[in-house]
C-alpha positions in Angstrom: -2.9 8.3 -6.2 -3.9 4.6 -5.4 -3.1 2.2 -2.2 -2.8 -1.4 -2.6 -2.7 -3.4 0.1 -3.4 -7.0 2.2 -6.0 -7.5 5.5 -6.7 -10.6 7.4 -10.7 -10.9 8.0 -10.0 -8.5 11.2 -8.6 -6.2 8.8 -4.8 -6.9 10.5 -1.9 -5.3 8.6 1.1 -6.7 9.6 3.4 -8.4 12.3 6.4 -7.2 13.2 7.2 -5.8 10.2 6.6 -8.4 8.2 2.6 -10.0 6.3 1.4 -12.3 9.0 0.1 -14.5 6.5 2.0 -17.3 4.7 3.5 -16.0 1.1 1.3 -16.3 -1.2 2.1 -16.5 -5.1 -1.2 -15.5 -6.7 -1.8 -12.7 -4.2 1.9 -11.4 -5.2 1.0 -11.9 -8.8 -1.9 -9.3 -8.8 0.1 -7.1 -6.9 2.7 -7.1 -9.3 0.4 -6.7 -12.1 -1.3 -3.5 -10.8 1.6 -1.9 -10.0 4.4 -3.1 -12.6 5.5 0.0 -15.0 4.6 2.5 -11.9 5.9 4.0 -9.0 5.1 2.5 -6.0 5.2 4.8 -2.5 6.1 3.1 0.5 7.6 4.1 4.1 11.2 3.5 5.5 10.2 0.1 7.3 8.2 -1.0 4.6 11.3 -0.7 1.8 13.7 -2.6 4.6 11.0 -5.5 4.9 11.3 -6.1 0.8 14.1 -9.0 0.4 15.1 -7.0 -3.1 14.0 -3.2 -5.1 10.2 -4.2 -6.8 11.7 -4.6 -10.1 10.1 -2.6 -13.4 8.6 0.2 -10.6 10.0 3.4 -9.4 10.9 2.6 -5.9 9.9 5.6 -3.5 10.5 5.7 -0.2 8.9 8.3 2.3 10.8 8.8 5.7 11.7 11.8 7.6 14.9 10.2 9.2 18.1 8.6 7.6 18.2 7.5 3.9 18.0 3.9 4.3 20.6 1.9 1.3 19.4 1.9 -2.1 16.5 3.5 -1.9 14.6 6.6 -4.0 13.8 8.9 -1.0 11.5 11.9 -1.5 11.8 13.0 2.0 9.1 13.4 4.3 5.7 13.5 4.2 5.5 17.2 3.6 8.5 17.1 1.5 7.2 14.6 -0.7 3.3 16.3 -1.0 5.0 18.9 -2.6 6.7 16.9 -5.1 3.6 14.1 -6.0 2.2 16.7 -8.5 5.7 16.1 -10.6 5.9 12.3 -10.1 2.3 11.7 -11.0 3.0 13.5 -14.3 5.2 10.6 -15.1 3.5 7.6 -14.1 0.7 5.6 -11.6 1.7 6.3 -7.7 0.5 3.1 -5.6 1.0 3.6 -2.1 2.0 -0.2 -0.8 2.4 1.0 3.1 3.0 0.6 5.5 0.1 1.3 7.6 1.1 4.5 9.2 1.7 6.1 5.9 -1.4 4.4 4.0 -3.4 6.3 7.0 -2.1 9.2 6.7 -2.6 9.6 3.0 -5.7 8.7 3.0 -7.1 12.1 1.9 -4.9 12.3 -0.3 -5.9 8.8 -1.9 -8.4 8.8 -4.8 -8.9 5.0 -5.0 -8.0 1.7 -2.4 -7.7 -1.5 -4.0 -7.3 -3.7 -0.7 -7.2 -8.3 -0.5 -9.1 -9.2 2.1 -6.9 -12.4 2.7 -9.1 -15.2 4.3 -8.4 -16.1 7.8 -7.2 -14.6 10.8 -3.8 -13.9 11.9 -1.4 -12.7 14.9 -1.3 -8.9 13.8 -0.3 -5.9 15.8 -0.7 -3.2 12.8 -4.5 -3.2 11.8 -6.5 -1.1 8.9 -8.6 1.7 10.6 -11.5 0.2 8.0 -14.2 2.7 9.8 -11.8 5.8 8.5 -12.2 3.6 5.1 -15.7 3.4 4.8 -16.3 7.1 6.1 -13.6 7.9 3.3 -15.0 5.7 0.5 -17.3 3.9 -1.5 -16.9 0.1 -2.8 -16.8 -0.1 -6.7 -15.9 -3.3 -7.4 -15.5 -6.6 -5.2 -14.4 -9.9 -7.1 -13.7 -13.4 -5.1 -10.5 -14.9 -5.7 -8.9 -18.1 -4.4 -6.0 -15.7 -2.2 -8.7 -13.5 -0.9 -11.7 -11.0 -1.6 -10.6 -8.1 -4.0 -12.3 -4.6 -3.1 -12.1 -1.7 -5.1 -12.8 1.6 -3.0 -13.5 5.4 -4.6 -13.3 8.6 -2.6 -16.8 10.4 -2.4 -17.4 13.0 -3.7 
């Protein structure tokens, strides 16, 4: 299972719901690029921020309350532990958050690929990046003009 997700420089999440950084086209082109032709895992709040269903991805939403419109569900947490074995049989799972559920599948994560987006921003959801680190090792980091890409891998 693999994470993919966006920080300001004080590793800041989101906003109210919503990236508190401007939209920005090359960062959403890598992101559709690593996870196009997978399944990407995300919580209830997470699918009702997307304006539309990621197209060419199996859209899976974890939540332990109401199935919101359109959406795969796969239940809870729990409920959907159970079931990753059969999904992953199938395809790629990238966990695209939100926060809450990126932290708590963290040891369940075997690899973070996380944009450090330049700049600072009003956030009120923010990356625990200690639990990261303790978690993790870097692999890769590569500059880009929308931010610094980091590729992290669970010790062993």
């Amino acid at each position: 299972m693999i994470a993919i997700f966006a920080t300001d420089l004080a590793h800041g999440f989101g906003f109210r719901g919503r990236l508190p950084w401007p939209k920005n086209s090359e960062d959403l082109k890598w992101f559709k690029n690593k996870t196009e032709h997978s399944s990407v895992l995300m919580g209830r709040k997470t699918w009702e921020s997307l304006p539309f269903k990621l197209p060419n991805r199996d859209n899976l939403v974890v939540t332990s309350g109401k199935a919101p419109a359109g959406a795969d569900v796969v239940g809870d947490l729990k409920s959907m532990l159970k079931i990753l074995p059969q999904i992953q049989l199938h395809s790629d799972i990238w966990v695209i958050g939100g926060a809450q559920l990126v932290e708590s599948m963290l040891h369940y994560i075997d690899e973070l690929w996380l944009n450090e987006v330049k700049g600072n921003y009003d956030c009120d959801t923010f990356l625990n990046k200690e639990k990261i680190t303790e978690l993790y090792n870097v692999s890769f980091t590569e500059e880009k003009s929308f931010g610094t890409i980091t590729r992290w891998i669970k010790k062993t």
